[in-house]
C-alpha positions, -999 to +999 in steps of 0.1 A: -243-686+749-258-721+760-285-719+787-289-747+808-285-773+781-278-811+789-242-825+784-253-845+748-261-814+732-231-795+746-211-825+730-229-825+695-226-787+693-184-788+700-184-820+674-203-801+644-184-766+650-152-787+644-166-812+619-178-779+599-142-759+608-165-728+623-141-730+655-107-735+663-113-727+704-149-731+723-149-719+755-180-728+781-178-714+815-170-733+844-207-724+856-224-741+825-197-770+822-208-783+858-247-774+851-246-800+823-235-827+840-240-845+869-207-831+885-217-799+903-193-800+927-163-809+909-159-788+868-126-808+866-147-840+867-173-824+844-146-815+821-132-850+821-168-862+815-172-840+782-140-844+768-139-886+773-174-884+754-158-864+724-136-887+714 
């Protein structure tokens, strides 16, 4: 479980477990996708923010 982290390293953790093919399906909570970015009021946003930076 990530605690608090910021949004880079939630973004360079989902990138190497795909790169390295250790998961197929990640799933963050709603509580730790907002707490990572600067979107607290909004996950959708935060999700959008995270994704967009992936690819």
């Amino acid at each position: 479980m990530i605690k608090s982290k910021n949004i880079d390293y939630v973004i360079d953790l989902v990138y190497h477990l795909n790169l390295e093919k250790q998961a197929k399906i990640i799933v963050i909570d709603r509580l730790q996708i907002t707490k990572t970015t600067n979107h607290l009021e909004n996950y959708r946003l935060s999700i959008d923010e995270i994704m967009t930076k992936l690819k």
